[in-house]
C-alpha positions as CSV (number, residue, x, y, z in Angstrom):
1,X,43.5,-30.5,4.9
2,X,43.5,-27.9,7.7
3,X,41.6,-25.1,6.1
4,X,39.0,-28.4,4.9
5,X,38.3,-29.0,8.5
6,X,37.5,-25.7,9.5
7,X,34.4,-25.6,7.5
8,X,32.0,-28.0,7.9
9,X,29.6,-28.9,5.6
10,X,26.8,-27.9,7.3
11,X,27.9,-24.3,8.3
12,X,25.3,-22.6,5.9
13,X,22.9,-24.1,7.8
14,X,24.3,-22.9,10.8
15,X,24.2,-19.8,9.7
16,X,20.1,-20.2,8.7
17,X,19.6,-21.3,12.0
18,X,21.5,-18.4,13.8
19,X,19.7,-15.7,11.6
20,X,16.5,-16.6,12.5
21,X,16.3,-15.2,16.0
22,X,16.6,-11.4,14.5
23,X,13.5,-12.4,12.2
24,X,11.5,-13.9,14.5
25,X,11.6,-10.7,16.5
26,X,11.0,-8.6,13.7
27,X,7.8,-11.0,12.9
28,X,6.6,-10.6,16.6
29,X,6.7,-7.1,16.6
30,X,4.4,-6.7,13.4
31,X,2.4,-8.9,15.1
32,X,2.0,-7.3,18.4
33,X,1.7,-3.7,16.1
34,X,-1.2,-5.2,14.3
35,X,-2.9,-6.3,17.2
36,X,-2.6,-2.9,19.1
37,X,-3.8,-0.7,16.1
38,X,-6.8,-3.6,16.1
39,X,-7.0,-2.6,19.6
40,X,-7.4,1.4,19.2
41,X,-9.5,1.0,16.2
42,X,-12.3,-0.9,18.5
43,X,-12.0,1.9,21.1
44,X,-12.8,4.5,18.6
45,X,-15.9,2.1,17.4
46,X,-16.7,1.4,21.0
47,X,-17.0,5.6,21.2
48,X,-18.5,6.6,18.8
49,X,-21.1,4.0,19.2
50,X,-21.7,5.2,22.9
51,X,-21.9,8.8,21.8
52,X,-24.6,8.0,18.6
53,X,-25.5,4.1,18.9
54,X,-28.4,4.5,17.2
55,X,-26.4,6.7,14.1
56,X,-23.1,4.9,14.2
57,X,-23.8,1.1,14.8
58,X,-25.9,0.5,12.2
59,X,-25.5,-1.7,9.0
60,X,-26.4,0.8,6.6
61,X,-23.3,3.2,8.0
62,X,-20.5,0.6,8.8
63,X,-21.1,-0.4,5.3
64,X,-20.9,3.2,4.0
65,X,-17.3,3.2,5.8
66,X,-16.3,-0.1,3.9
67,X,-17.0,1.3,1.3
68,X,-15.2,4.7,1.5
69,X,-12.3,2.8,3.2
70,X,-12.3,-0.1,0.3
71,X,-10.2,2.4,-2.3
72,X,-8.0,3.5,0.2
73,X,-7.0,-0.1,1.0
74,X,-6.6,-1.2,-2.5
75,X,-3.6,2.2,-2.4
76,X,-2.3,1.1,0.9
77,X,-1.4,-2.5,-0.7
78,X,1.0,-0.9,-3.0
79,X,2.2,1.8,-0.7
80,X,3.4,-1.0,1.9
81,X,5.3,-2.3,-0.4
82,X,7.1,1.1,-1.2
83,X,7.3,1.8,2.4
84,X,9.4,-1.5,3.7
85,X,11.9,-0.8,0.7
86,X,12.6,2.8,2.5
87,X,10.9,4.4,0.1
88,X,7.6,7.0,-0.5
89,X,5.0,7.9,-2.9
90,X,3.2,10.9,-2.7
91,X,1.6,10.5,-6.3
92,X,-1.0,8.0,-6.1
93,X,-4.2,10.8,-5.6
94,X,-2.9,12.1,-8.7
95,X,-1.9,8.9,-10.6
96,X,-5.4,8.1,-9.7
97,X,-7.2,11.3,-11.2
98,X,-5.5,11.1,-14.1
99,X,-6.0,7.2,-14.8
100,X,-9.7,7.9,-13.8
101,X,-9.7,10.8,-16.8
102,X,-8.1,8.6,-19.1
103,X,-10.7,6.0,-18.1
104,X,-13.5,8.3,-18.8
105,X,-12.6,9.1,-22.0
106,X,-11.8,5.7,-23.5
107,X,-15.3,4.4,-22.2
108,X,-17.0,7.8,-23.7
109,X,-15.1,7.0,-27.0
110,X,-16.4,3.8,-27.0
111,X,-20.0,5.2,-26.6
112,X,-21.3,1.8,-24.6
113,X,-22.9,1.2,-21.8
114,X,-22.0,-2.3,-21.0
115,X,-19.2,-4.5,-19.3
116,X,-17.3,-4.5,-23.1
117,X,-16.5,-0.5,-21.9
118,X,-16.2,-0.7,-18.4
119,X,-13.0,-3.2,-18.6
120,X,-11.9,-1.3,-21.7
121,X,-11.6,1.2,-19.0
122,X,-9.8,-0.7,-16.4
123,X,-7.3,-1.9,-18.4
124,X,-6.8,1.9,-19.8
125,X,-6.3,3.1,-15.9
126,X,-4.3,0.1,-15.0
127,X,-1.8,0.9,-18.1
128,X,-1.8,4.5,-17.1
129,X,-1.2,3.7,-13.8
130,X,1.6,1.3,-14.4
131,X,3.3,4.3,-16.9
132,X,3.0,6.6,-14.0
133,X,5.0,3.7,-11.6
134,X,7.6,2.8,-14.1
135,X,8.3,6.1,-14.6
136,X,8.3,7.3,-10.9
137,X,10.8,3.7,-10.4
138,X,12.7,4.6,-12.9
139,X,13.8,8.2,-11.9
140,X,14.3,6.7,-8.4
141,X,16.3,3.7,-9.4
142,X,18.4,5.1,-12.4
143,X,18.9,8.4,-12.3
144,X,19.1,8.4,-8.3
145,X,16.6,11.3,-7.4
146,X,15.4,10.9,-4.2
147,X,11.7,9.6,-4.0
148,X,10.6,12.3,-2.4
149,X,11.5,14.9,-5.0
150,X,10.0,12.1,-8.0
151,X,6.7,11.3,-6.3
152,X,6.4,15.4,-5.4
153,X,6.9,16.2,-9.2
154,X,4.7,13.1,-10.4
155,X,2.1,14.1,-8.4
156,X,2.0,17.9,-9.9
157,X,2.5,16.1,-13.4
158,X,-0.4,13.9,-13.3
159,X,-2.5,16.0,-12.1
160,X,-1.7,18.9,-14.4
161,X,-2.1,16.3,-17.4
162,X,-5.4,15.6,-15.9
163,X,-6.5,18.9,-15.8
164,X,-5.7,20.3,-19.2
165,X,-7.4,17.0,-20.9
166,X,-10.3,18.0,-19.2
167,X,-10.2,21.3,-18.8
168,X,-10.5,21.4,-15.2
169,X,-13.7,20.1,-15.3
170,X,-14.9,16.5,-13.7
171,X,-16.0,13.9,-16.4
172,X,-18.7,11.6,-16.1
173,X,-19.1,9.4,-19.2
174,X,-19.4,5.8,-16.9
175,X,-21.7,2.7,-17.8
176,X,-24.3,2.5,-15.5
177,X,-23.4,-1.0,-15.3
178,X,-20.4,-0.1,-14.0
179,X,-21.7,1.8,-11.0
180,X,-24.7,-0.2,-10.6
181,X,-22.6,-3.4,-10.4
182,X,-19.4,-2.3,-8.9
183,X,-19.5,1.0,-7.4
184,X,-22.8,0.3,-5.3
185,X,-23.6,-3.3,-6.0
186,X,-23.7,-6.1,-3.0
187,X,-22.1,-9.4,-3.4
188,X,-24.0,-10.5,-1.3
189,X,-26.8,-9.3,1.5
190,X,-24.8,-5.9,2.8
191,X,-21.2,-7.3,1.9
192,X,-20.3,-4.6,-1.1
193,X,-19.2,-5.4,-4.4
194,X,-16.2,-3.3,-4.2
195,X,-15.1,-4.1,-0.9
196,X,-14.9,-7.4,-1.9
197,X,-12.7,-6.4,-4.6
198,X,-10.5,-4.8,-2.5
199,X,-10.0,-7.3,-0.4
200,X,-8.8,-9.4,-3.2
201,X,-6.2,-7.4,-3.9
202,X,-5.4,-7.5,-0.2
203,X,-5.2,-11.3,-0.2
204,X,-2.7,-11.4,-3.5
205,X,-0.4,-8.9,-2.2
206,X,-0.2,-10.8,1.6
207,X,0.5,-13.2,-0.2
208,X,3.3,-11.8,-2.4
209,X,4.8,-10.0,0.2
210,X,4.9,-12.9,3.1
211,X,4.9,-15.9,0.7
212,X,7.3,-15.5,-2.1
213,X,10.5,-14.4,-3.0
214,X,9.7,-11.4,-4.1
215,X,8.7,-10.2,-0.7
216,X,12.0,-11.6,0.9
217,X,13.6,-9.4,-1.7
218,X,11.5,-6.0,-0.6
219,X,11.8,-6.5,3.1
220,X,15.9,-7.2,2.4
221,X,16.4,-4.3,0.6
222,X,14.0,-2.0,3.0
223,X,16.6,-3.4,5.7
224,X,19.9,-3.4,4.1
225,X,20.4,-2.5,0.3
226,X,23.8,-3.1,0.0
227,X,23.4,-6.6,1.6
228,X,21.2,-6.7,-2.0
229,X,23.8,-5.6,-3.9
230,X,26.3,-7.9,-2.6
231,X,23.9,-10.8,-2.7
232,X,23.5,-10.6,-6.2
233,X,20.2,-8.9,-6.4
234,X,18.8,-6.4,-9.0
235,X,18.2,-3.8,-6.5
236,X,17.5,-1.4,-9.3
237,X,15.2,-3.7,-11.1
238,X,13.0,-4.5,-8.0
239,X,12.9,-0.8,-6.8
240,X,11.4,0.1,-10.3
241,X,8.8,-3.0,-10.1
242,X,8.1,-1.5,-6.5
243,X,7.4,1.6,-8.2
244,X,5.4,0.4,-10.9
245,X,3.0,-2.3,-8.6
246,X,2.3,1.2,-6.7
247,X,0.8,2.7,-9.7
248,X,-0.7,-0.1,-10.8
249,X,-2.9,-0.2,-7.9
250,X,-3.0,3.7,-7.9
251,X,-4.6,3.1,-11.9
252,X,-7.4,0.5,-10.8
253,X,-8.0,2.8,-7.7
254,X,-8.9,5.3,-10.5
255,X,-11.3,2.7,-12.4
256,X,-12.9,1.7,-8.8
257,X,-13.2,5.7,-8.2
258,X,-15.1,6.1,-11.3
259,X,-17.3,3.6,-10.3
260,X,-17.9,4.9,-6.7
261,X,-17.9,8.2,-7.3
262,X,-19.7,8.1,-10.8
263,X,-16.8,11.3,-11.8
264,X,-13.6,11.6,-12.1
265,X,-13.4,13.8,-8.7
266,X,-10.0,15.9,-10.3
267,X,-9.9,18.3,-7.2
268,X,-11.1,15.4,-4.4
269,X,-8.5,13.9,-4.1
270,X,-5.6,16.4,-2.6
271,X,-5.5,14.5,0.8
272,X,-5.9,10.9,-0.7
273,X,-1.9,10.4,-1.0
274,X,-1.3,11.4,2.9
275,X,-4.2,9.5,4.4
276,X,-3.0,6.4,2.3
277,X,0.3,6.9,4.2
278,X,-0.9,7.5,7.5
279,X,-2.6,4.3,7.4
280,X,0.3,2.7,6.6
281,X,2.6,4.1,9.3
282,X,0.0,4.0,11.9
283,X,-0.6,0.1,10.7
284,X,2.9,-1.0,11.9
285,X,4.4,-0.3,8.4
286,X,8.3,1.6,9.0
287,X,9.1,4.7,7.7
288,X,12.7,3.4,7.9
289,X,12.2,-0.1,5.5
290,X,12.4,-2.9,6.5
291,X,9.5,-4.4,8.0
292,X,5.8,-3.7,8.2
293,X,2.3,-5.9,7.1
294,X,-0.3,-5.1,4.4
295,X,-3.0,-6.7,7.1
296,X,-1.8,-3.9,9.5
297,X,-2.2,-1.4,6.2
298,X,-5.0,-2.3,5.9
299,X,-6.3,-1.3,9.4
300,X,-5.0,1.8,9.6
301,X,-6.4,2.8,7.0
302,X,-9.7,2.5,8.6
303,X,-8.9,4.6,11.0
304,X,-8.9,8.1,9.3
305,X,-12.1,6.7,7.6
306,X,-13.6,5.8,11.0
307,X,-12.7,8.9,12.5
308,X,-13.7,11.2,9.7
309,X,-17.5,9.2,10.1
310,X,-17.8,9.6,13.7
311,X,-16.8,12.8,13.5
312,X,-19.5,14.0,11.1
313,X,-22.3,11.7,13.5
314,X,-21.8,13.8,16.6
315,X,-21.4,16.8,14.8
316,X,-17.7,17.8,15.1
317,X,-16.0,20.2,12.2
318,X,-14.3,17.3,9.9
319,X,-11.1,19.0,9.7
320,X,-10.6,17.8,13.4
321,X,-10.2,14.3,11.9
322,X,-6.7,15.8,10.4
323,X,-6.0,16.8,13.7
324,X,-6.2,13.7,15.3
325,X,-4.7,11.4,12.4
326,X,-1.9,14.0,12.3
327,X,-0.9,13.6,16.2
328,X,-1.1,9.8,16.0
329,X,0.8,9.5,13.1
330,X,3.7,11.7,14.6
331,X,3.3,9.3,17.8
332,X,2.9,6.2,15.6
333,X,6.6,7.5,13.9
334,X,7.9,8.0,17.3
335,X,6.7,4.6,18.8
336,X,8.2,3.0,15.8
337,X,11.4,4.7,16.3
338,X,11.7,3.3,19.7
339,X,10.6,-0.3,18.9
340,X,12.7,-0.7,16.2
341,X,15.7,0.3,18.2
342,X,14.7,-2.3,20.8
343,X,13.8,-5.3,18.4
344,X,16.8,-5.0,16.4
345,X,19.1,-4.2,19.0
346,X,22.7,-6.3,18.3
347,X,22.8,-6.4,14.5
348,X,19.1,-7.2,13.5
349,X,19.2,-4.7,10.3
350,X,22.6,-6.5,9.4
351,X,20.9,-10.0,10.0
352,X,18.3,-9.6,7.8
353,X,21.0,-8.8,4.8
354,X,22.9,-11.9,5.9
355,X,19.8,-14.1,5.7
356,X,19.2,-12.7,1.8
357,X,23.1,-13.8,1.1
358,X,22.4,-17.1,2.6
359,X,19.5,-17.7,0.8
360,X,20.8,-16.6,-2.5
361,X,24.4,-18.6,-2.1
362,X,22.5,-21.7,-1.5
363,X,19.7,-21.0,-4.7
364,X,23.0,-20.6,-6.8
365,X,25.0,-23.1,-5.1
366,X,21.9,-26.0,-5.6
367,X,22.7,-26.5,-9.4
368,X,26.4,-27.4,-8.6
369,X,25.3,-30.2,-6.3
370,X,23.1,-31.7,-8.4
C-alpha cells in the first residue's frame, strides 16, 4: 500500500510536463538560428545590390539563382535529416550523376519525346537513388562502418559506375518536353517550374520532420541513441530509412538535373555534396544531431548560390566564393558548438531521450487501459 502511494497516477504526466522546458529551448534556438542566417542572407543581397543594382536586383537574375539554388534545396531536405541523426553523406553529387545517367539511358531506350519517357525517367533515378540510400543505410546501420568511410566509398562508386556506362562522356538523350516544361518552364509569370517543385518537397519533409512521429524519432536518436534503444525503437531500421530518403532525393535531384542542365553533367558536380552541407550547417542544422530545421536548410543553401552570383556580377574570381562559404562554415560549426553548450546546459541531450521513453511507454501502455 506504501509503494502504491508513492506513485501517483499522474506521474507520466509529470514527467511530460517537466521535459518540455529542455525542448522548448532547443525549439527557440532553431528559431533564433533561422532568423539570423535570414538576417546575413539580406546583407549579402543588400551588397551586392549596392555594388551592381542594376545587374543583381533584377527579376531575370534572382530568378536565375532560384533556379540554380532549387536542386540544391531538394538535397538539403534529405541531408537535414541525416544531419540531426549525427550522421553525413558525402554521396549525393554522385548518387545524383549516376541516377541522372541511368535516367538518360532509359528515356533514350524508350526513344520518346513526351511525358510517357520523362517520368519513365524519374522513377528510374528515384529507384536508383533509393538503391544507392539503402545501401549507404545499410553499411552504416548493420555492419557499423562509420558514415564517413560509407558515403566516401559510395561516392567514388557511383561515380565510377557512372563513368564506365558512359564512357566518361555526358549524355543527352532528354525530351524536350522535359526541359521545356520543367527545367525552364514558369508556373506562373517568373515563378519557375522547378522551384516550385522544390519547394514541395520542402513542404513534405517540414512536415515529416516537425509534424509526425517519424521526425520525433530522428531528432531522438540525433540526441541520444541509446535513449532509442532503450525506448524500444528500431534505431537500426530508421538510420537505414534515413539513409535511403537521402538518396531518394539525391535520385530525383538527378531527374531535375537532367532537366535543368539538358546533360547528365558527370564531372559538374565534384563540389555539389559539400555545398549541400554547408548550407545545412550554416542553416542552424548540428553537426552533433540532434536538432536543426529544413526551413533553415533551405536558406543556407542560398547562400553559396547568392554569393557565387554576386561574385561573378562585380567581377571577382569564383573560387573566392569557396573562400568565403569555407570561413563561415567553420564559424557557423564553432557558433553551434557554443550554443549548444549553452541551450542544453543541465541535461538537455538526456531530456530529449527521456521525452522519447515517455512518449513510447504511454503509446504501449494506451492499449492496456482501454
Amino acid at each position: 500500500m506504501t509503494d502504491q502511494a508513492t506513485v501517483p497516477p499522474d506521474a507520466p504526466a509529470a514527467v511530460a510536463a517537466s521535459e518540455d522546458q529542455p525542448t522548448g529551448r532547443l525549439a527557440r534556438l532553431a528559431r533564433l538560428q533561422a532568423l539570423q542566417i535570414i538576417i546575413v542572407l539580406l546583407v549579402i543581397v543588400v551588397i551586392f545590390s549596392i555594388m551592381k543594382p542594376s545587374a543583381f536586383l533584377t527579376v531575370f537574375n534572382i530568378r536565375g539563382i532560384v533556379q540554380d539554388t532549387a536542386i540544391l534545396a531538394v538535397l538539403g531536405v534529405g541531408m537535414t535529416f541525416v544531419i540531426i541523426t549525427g550522421g553525413i553523406d558525402l554521396s549525393i553529387g554522385s548518387v545524383l550523376v549516376f541516377s541522372g545517367v541511368v535516367a538518360d539511358k532509359a528515356m533514350a531506350a524508350m526513344g520518346g519525346q513526351g511525358w510517357g519517357a520523362a517520368i519513365v525517367g524519374a522513377l528510374v533515378a528515384i529507384a536508383a537513388g533509393l538503391a544507392w540510400g539503402l545501401l549507404n543505410g545499410f553499411l552504416i546501420a548493420r555492419a557499423k562502418v562509420p558514415p564517413l568511410i560509407v558515403t566516401l566509398g559510395t561516392l567514388g562508386a557511383a561515380l565510377g559506375l557512372a563513368q564506365v556506362i558512359t564512357g566518361g562522356v555526358d549524355l543527352r538523350d532528354i525530351p524536350t518536353v522535359m526541359v521545356n516544361s520543367v527545367g525552364f518552364g514558369n508556373v506562373v509569370w517568373q515563378i519557375p517550374t522547378l522551384a516550385v517543385i522544390a519547394a514541395v518537397i520542402v513542404v513534405i519533409g517540414i512536415i515529416i520532420l516537425h509534424r509526425t512521429r517519424f521526425g520525433l524519432h530522428t531528432y531522438a536518436l540525433g540526441s541520444n541513441p541509446e535513449a532509442g534503444r532503450r525506448s524500444g525503437l528500431n534505431v537500426n531500421g530508421h538510420i537505414i530509412a534515413i539513409y535511403a530518403l537521402s538518396g531518394l532525393l539525391a535520385g530525383f535531384a538527378g531527374w531535375l538535373n537532367l532537366a535543368f542542365f539538358q546533360s547528365t553533367t558527370i564531372s559538374g558536380q565534384s563540389s555539389t555534396n559539400l555545398s549541400v552541407i554547408a548550407g545545412v550547417v550554416i542553416g542552424g542544422t548540428s553537426l552533433f544531431g540532434g536538432y536543426g530545421s529544413i526551413l533553415g536548410s533551405v536558406i543556407g543553401v542560398f547562400i553559396p548560390a547568392t554569393l557565387q552570383n554576386g561574385f561573378v556580377i562585380i567581377g571577382v574570381q569564383p573560387f573566392w566564393q569557396q573562400v568565403v562559404v569555407g570561413a563561415v562554415l567553420i564559424a557557423a560549426v564553432y557558433v553551434d558548438q557554443q550554443r549548444r553548450a549553452a541551450a542544453l546546459r543541465g541535461g538537455g541531450r538526456t531530456s530529449l531521450g527521456s521525452l522519447l521513453s515517455h512518449l513510447t511507454s504511454s503509446r504501449q501502455a494506451a492499449p492496456a487501459r482501454e
